[in-house]
mmCIF file as Biopython writes it, N, C-alpha, C and O atoms, coordinates in Angstrom:
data_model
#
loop_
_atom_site.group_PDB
_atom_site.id
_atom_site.type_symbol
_atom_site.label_atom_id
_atom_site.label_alt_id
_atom_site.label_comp_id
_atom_site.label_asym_id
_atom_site.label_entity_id
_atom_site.label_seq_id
_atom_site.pdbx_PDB_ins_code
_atom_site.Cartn_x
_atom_site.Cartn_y
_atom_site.Cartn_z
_atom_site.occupancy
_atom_site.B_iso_or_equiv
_atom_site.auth_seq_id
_atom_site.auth_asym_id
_atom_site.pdbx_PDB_model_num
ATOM 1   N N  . UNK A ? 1  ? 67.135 -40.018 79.609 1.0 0.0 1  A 1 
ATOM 2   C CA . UNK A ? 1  ? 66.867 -41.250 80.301 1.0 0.0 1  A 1 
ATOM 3   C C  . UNK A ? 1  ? 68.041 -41.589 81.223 1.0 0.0 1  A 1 
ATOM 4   O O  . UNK A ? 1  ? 67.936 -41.817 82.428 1.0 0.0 1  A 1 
ATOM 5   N N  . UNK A ? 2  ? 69.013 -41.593 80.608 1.0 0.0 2  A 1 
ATOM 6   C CA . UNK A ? 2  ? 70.788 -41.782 81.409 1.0 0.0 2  A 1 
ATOM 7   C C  . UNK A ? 2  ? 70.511 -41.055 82.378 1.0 0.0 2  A 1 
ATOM 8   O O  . UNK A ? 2  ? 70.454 -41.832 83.332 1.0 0.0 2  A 1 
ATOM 9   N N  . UNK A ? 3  ? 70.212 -39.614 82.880 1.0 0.0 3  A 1 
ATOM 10  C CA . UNK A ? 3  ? 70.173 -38.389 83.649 1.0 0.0 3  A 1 
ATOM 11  C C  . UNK A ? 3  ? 69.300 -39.407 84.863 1.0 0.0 3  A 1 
ATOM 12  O O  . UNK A ? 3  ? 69.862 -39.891 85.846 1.0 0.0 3  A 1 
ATOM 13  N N  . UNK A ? 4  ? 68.000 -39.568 84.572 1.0 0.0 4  A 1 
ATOM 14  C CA . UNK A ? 4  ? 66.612 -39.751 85.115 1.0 0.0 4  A 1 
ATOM 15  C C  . UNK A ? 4  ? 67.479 -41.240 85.596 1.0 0.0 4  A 1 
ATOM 16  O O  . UNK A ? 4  ? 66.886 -41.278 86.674 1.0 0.0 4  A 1 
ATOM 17  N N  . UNK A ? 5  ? 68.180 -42.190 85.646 1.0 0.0 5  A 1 
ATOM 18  C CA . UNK A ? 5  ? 68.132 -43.407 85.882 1.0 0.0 5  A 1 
ATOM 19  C C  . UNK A ? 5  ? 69.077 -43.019 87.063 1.0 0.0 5  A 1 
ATOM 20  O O  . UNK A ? 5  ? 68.962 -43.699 88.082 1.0 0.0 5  A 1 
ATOM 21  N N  . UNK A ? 6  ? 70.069 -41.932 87.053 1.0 0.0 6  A 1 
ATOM 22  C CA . UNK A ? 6  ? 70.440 -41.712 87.751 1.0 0.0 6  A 1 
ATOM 23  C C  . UNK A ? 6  ? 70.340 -41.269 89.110 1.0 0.0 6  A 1 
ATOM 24  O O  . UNK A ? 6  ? 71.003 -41.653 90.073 1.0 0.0 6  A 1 
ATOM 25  N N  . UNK A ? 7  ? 69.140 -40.142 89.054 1.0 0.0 7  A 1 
ATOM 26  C CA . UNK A ? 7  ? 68.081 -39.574 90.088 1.0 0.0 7  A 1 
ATOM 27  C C  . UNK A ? 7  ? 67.462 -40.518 90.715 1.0 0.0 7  A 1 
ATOM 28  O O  . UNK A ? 7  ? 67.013 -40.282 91.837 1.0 0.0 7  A 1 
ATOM 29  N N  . UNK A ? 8  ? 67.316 -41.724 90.153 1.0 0.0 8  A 1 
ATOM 30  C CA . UNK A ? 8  ? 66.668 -42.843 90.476 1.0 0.0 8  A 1 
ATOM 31  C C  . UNK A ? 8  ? 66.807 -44.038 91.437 1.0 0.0 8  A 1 
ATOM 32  O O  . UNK A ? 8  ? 66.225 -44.956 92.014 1.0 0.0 8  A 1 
ATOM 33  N N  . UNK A ? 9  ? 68.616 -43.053 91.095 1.0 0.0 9  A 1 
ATOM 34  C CA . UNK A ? 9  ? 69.166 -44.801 91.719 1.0 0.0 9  A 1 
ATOM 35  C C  . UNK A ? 9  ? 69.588 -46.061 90.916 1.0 0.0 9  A 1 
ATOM 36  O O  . UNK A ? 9  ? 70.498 -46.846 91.181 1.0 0.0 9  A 1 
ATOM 37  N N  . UNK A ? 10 ? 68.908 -46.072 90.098 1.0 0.0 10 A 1 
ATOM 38  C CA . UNK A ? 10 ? 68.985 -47.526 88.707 1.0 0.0 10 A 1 
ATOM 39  C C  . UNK A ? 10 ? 70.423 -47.402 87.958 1.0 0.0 10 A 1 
ATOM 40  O O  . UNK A ? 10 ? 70.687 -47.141 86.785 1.0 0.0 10 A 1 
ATOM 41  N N  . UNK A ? 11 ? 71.323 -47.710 89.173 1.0 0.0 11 A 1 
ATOM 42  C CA . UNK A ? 11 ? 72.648 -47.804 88.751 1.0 0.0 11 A 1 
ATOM 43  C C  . UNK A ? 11 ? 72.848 -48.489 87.300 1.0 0.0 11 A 1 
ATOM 44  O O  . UNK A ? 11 ? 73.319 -48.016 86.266 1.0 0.0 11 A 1 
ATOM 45  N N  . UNK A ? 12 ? 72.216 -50.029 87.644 1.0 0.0 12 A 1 
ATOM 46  C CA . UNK A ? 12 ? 72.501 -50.871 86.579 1.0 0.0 12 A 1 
ATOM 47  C C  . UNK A ? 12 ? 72.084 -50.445 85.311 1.0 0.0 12 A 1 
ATOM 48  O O  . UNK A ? 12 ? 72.753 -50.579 84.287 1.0 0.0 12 A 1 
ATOM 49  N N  . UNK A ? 13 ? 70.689 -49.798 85.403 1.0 0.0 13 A 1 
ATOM 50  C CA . UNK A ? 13 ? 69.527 -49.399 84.175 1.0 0.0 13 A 1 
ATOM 51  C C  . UNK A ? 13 ? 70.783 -48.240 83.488 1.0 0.0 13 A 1 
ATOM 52  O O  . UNK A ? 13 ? 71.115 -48.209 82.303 1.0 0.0 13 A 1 
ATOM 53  N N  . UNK A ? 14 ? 71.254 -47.473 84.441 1.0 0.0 14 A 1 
ATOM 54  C CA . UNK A ? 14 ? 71.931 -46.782 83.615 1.0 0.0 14 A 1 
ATOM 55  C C  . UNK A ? 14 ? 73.460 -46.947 83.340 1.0 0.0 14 A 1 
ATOM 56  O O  . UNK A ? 14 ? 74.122 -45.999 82.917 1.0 0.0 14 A 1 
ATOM 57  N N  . UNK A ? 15 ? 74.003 -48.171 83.590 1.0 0.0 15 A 1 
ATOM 58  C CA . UNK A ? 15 ? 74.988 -49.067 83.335 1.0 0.0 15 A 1 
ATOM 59  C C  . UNK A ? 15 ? 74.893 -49.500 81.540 1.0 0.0 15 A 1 
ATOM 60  O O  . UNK A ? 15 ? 75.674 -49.376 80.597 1.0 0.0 15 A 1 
ATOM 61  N N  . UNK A ? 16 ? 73.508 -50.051 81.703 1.0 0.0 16 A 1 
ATOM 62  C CA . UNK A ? 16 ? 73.146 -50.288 80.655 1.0 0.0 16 A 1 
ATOM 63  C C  . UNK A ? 16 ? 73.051 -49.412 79.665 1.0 0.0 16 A 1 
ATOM 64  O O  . UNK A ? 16 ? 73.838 -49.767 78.788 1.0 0.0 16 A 1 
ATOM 65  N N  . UNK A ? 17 ? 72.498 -48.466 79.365 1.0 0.0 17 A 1 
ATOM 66  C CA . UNK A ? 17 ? 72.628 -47.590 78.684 1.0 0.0 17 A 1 
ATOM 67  C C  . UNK A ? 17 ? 73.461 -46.437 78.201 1.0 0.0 17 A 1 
ATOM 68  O O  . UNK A ? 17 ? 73.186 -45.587 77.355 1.0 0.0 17 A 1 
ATOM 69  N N  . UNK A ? 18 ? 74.959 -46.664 79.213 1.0 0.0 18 A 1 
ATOM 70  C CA . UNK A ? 18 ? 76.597 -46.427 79.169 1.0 0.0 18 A 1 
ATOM 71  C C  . UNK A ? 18 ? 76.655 -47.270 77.836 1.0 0.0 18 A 1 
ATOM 72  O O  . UNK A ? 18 ? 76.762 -46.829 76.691 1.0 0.0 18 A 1 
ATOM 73  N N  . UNK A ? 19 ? 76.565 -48.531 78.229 1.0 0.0 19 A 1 
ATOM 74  C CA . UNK A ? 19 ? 76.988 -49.456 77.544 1.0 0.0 19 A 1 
ATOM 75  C C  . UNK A ? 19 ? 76.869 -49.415 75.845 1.0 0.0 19 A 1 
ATOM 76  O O  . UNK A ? 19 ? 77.724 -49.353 74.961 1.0 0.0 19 A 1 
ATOM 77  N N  . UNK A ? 20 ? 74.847 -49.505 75.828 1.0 0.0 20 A 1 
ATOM 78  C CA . UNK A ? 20 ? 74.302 -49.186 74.576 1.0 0.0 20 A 1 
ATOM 79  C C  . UNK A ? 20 ? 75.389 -47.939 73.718 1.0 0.0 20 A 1 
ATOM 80  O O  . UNK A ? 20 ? 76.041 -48.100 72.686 1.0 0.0 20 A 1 
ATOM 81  N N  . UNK A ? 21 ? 75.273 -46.748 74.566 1.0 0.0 21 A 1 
ATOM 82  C CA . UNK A ? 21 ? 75.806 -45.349 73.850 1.0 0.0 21 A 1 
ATOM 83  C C  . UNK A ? 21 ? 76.910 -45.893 73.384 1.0 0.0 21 A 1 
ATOM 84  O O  . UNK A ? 21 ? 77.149 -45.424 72.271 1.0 0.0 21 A 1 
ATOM 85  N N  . UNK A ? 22 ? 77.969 -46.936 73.838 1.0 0.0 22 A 1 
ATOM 86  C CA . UNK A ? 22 ? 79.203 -46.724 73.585 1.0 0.0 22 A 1 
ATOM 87  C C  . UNK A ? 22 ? 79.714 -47.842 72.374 1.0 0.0 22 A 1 
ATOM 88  O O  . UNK A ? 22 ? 80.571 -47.620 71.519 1.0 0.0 22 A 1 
ATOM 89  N N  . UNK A ? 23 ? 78.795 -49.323 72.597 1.0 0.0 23 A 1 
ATOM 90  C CA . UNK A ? 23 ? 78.627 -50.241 71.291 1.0 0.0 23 A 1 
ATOM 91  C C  . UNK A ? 23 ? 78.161 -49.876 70.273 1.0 0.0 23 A 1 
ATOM 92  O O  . UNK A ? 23 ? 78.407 -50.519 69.252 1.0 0.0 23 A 1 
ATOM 93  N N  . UNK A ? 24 ? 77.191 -48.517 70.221 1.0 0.0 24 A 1 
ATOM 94  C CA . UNK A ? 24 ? 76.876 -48.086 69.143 1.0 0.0 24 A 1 
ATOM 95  C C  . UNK A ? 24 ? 78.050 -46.761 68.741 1.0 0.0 24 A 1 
ATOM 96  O O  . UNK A ? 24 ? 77.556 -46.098 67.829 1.0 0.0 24 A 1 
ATOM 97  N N  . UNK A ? 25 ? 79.285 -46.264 69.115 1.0 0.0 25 A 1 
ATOM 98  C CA . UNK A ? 25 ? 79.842 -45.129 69.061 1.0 0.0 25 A 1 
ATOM 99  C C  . UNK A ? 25 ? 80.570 -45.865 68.010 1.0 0.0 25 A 1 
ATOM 100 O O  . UNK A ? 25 ? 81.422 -46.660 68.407 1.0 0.0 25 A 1 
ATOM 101 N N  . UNK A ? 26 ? 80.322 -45.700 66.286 1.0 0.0 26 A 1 
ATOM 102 C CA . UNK A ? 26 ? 81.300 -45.475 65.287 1.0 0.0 26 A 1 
ATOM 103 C C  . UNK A ? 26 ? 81.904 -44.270 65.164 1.0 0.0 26 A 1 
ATOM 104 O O  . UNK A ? 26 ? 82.375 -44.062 64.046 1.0 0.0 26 A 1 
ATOM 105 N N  . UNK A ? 27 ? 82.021 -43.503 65.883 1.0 0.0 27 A 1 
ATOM 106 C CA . UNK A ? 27 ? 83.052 -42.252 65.475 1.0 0.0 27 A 1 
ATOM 107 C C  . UNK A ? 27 ? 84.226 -42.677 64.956 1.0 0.0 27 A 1 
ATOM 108 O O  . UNK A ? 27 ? 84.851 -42.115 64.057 1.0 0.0 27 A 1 
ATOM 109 N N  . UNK A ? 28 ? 84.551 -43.756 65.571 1.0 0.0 28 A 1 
ATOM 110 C CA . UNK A ? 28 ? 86.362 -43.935 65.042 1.0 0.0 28 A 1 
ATOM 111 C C  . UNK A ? 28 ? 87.312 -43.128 66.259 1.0 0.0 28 A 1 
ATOM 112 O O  . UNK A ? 28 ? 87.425 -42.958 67.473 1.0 0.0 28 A 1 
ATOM 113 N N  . UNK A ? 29 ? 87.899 -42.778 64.896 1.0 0.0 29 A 1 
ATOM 114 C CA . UNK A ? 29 ? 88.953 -41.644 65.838 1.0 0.0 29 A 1 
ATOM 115 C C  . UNK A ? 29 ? 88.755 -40.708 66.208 1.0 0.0 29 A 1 
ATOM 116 O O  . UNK A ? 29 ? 89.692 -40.027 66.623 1.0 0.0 29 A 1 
ATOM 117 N N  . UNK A ? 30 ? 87.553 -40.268 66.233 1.0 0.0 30 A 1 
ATOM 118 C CA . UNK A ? 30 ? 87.207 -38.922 66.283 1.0 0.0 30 A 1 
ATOM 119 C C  . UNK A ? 30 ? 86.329 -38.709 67.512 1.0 0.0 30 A 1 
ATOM 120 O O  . UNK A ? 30 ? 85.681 -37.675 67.675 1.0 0.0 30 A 1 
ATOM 121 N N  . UNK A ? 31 ? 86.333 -39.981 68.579 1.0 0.0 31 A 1 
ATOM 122 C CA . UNK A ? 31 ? 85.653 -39.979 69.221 1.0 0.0 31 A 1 
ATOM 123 C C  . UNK A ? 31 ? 85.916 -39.097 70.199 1.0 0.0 31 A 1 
ATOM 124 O O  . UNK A ? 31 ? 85.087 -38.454 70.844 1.0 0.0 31 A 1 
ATOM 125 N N  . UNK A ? 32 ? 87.197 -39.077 70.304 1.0 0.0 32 A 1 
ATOM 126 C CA . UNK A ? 32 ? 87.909 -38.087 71.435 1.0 0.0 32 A 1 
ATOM 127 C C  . UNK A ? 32 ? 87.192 -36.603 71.374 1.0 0.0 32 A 1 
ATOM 128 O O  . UNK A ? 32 ? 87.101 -35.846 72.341 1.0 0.0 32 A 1 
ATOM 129 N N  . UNK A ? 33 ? 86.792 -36.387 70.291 1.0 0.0 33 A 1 
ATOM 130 C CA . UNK A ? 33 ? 86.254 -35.077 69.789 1.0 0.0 33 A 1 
ATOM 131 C C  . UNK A ? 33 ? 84.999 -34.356 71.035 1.0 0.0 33 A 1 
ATOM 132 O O  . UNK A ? 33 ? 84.868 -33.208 71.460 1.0 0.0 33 A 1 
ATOM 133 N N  . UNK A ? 34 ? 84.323 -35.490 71.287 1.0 0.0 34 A 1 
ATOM 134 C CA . UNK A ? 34 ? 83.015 -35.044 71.867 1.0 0.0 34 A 1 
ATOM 135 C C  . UNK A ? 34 ? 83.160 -36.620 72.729 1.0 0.0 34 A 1 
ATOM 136 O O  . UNK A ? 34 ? 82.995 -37.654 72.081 1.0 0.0 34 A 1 
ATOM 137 N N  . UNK A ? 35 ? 83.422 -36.666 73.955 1.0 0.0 35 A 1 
ATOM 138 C CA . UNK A ? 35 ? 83.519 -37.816 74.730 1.0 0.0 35 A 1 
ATOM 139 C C  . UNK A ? 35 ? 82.579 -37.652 75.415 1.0 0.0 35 A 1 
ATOM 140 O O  . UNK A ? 35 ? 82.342 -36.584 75.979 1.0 0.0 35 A 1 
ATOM 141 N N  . UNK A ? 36 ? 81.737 -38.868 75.510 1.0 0.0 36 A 1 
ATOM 142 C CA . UNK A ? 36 ? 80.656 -38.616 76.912 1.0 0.0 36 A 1 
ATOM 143 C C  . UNK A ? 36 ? 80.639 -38.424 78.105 1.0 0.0 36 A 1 
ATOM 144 O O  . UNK A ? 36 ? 80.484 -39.295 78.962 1.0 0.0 36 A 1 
ATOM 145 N N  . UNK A ? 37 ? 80.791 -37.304 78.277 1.0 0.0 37 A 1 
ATOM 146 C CA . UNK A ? 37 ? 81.250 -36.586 79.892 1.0 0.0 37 A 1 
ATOM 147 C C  . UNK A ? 37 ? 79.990 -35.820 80.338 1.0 0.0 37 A 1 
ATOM 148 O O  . UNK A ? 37 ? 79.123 -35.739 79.468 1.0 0.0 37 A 1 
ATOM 149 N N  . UNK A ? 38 ? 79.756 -35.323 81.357 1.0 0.0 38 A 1 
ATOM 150 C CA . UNK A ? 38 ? 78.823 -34.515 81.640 1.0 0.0 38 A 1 
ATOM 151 C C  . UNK A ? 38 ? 79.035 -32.819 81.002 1.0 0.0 38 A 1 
ATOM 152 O O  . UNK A ? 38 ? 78.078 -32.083 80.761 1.0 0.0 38 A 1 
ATOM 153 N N  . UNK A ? 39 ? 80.274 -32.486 80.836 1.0 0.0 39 A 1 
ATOM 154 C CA . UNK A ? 39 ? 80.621 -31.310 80.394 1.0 0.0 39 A 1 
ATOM 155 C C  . UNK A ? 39 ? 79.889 -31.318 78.717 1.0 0.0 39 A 1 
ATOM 156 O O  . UNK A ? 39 ? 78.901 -30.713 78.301 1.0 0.0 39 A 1 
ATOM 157 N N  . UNK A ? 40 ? 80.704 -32.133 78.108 1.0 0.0 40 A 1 
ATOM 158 C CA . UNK A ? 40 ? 80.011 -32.430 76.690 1.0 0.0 40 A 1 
ATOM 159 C C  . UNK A ? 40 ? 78.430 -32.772 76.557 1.0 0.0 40 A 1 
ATOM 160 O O  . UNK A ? 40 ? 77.772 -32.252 75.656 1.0 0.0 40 A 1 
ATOM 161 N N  . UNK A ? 41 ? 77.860 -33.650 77.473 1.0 0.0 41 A 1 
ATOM 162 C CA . UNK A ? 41 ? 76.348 -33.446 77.007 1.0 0.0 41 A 1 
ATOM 163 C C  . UNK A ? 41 ? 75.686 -32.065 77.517 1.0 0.0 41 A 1 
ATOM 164 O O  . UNK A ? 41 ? 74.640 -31.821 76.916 1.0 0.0 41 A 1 
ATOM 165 N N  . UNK A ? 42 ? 76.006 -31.218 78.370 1.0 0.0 42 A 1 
ATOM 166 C CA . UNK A ? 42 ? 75.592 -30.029 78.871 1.0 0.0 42 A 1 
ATOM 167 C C  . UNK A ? 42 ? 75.520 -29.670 78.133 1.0 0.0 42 A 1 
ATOM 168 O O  . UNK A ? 42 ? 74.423 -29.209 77.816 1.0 0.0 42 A 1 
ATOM 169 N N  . UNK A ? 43 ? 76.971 -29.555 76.976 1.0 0.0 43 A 1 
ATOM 170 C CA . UNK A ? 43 ? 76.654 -28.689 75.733 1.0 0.0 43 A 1 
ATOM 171 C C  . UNK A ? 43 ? 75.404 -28.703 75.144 1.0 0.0 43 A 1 
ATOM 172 O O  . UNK A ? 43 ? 74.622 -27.760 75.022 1.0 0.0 43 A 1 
ATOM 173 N N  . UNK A ? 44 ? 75.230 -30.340 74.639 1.0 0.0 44 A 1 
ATOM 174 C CA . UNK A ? 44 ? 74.514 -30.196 73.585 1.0 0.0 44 A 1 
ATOM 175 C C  . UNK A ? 44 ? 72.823 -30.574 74.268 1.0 0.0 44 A 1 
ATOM 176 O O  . UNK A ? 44 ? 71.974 -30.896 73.437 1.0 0.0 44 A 1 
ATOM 177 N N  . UNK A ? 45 ? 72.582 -30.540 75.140 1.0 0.0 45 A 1 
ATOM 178 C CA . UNK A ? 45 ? 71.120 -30.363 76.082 1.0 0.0 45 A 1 
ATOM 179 C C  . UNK A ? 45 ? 71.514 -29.071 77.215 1.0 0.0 45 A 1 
ATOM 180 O O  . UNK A ? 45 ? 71.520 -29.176 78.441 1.0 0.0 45 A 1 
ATOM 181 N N  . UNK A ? 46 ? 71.764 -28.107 76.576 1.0 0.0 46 A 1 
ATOM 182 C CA . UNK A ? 46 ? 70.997 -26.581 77.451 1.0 0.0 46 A 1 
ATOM 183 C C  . UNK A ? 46 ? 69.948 -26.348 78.232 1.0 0.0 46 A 1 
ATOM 184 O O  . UNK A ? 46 ? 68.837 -26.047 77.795 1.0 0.0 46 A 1 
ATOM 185 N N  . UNK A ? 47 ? 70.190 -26.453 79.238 1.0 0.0 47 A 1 
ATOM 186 C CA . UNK A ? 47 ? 69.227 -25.723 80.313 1.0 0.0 47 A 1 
ATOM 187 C C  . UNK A ? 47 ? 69.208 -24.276 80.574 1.0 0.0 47 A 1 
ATOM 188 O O  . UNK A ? 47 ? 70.136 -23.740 81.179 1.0 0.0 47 A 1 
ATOM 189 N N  . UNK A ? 48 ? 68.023 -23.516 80.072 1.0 0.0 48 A 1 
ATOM 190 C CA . UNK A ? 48 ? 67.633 -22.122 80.336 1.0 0.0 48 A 1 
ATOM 191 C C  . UNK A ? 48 ? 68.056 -22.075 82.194 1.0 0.0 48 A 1 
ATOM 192 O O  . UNK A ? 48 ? 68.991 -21.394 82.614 1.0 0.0 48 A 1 
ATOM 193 N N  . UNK A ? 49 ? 67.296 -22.802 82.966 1.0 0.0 49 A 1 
ATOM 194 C CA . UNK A ? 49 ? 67.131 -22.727 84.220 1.0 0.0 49 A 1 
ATOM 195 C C  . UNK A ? 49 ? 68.294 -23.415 84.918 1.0 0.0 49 A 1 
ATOM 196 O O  . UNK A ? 49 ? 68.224 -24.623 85.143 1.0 0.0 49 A 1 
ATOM 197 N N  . UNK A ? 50 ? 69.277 -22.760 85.242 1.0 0.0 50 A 1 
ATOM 198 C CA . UNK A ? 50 ? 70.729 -23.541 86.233 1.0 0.0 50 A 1 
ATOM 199 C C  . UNK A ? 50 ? 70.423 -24.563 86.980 1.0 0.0 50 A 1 
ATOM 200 O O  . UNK A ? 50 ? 71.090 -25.598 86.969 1.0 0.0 50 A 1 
ATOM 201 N N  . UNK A ? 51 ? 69.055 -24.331 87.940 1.0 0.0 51 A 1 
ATOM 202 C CA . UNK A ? 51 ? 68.766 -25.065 88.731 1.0 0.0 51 A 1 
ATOM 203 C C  . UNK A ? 51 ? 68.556 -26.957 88.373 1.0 0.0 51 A 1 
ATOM 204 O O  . UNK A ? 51 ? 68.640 -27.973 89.062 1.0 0.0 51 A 1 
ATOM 205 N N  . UNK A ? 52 ? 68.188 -26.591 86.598 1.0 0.0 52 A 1 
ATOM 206 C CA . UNK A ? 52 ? 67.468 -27.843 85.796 1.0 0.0 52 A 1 
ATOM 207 C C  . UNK A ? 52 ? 68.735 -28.323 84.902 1.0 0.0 52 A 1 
ATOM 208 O O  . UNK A ? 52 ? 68.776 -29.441 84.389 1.0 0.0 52 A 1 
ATOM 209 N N  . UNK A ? 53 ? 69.788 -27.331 84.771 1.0 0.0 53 A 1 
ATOM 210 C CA . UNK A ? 53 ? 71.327 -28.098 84.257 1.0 0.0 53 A 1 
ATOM 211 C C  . UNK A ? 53 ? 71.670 -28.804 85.064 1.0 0.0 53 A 1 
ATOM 212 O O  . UNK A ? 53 ? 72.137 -29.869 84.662 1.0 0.0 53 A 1 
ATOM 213 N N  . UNK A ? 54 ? 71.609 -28.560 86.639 1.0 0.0 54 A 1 
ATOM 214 C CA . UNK A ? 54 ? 72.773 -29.202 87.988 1.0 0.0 54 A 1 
ATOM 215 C C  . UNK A ? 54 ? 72.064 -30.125 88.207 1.0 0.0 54 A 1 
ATOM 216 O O  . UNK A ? 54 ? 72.563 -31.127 88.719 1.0 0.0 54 A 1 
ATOM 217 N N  . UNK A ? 55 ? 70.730 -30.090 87.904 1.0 0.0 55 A 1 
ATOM 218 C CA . UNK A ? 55 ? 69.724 -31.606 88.681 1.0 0.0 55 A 1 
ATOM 219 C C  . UNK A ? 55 ? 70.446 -32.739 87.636 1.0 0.0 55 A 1 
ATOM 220 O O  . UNK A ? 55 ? 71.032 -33.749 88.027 1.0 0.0 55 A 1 
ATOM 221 N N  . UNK A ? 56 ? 70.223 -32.243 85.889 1.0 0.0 56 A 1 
ATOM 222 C CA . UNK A ? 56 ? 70.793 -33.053 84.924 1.0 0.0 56 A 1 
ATOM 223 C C  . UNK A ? 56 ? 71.848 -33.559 85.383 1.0 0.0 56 A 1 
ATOM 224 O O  . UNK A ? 56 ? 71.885 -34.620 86.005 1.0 0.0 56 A 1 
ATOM 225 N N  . UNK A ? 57 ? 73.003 -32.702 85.065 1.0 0.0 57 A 1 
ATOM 226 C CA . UNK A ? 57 ? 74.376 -33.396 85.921 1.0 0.0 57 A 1 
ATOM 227 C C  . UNK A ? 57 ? 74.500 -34.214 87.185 1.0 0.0 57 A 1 
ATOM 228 O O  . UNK A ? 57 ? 75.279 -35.167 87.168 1.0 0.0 57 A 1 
ATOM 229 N N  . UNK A ? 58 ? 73.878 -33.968 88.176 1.0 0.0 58 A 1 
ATOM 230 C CA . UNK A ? 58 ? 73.676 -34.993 89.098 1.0 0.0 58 A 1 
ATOM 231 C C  . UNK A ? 58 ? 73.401 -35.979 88.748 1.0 0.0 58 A 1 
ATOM 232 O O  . UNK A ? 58 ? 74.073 -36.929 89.151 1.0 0.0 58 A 1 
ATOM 233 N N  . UNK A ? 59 ? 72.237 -36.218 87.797 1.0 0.0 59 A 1 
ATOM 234 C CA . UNK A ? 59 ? 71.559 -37.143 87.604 1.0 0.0 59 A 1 
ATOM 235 C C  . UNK A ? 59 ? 72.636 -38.133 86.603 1.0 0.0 59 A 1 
ATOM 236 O O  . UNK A ? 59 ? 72.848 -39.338 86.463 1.0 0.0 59 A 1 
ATOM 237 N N  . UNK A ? 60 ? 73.018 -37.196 86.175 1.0 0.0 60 A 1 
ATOM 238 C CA . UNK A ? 60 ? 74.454 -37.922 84.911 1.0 0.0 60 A 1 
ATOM 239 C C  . UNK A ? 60 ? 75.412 -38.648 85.978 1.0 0.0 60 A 1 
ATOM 240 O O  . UNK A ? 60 ? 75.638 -39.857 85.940 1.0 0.0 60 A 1 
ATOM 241 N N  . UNK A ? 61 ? 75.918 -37.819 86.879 1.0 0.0 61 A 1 
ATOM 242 C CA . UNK A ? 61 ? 76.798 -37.772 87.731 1.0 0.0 61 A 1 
ATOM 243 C C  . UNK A ? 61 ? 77.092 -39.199 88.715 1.0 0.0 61 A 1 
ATOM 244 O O  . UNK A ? 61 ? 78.118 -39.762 89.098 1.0 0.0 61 A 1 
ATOM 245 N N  . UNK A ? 62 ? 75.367 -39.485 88.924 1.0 0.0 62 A 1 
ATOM 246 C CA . UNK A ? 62 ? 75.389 -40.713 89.850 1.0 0.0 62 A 1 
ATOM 247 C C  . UNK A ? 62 ? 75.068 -41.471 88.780 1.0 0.0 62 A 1 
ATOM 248 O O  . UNK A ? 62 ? 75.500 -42.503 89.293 1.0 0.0 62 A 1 
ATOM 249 N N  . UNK A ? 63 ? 74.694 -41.818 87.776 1.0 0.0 63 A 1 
ATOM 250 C CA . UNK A ? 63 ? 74.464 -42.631 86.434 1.0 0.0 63 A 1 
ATOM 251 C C  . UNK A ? 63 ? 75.806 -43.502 86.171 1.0 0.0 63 A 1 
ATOM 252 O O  . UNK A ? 63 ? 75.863 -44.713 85.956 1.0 0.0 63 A 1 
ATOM 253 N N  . UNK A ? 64 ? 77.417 -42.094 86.281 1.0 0.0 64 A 1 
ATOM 254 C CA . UNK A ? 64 ? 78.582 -42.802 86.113 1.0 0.0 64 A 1 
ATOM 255 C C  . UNK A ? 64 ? 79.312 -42.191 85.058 1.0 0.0 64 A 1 
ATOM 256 O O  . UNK A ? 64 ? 80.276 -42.678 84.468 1.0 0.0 64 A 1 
ATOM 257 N N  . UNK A ? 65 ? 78.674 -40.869 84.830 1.0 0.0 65 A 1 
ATOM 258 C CA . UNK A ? 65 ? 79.395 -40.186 83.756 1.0 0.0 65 A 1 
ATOM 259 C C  . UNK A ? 65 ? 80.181 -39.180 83.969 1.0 0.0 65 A 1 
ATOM 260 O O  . UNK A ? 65 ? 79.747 -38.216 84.598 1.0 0.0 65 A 1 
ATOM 261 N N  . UNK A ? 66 ? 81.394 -39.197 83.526 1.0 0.0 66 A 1 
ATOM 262 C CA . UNK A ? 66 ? 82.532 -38.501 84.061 1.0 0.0 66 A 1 
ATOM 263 C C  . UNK A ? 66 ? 82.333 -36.983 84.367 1.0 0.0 66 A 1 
ATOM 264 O O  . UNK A ? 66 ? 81.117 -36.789 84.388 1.0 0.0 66 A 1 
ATOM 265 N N  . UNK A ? 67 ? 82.816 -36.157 84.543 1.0 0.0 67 A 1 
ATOM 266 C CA . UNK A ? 67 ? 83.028 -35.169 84.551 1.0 0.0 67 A 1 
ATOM 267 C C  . UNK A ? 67 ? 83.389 -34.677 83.141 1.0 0.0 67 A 1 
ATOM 268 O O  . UNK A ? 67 ? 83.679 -33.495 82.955 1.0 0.0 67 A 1 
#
C-alpha cells in the first residue's frame, strides 16, 4: 500500500502510513536491526521480475522512504 500511495502521488496517504508503521514499531533497541528503508523492505518483498522491484522502490521512494 506504502509503494502504491506513492505511484500515486498520495504523499500525505502515505505520510500516514510512515507514521502508523512507526507508532506501532516495539522493537526497542533492536530496531536499528531492520530499519525501514527501501533496501530492507526489498529484502523481505522479492521481486522475481527487476522491472516490478524498481517500480516498488520508486513507489517507496516518492512515498518518503529512505534509501
Amino acid at each position: 500500500m506504502l509503494a502504491t500511495y506513492g505511484l500515486l502521488g498520495r504523499r500525505e496517504d502515505a505520510a500516514k502510513v510512515i507514521a502508523a508503521i512507526k507508532e506501532k514499531d516495539h522493537r526497542g533497541r533492536v530496531a536499528f536491526m531492520d530499519p525501514m528503508t527501501i533496501k530492507a523492505l526489498a529484502y523481505w518483498h522479492p521481486f522475481a521480475n527487476p522491472a516490478d522491484a524498481e517500480r516498488f522502490a520508486d513507489g517507496l521512494r516518492t512515498a518518503g522512504v529512505p534509501e
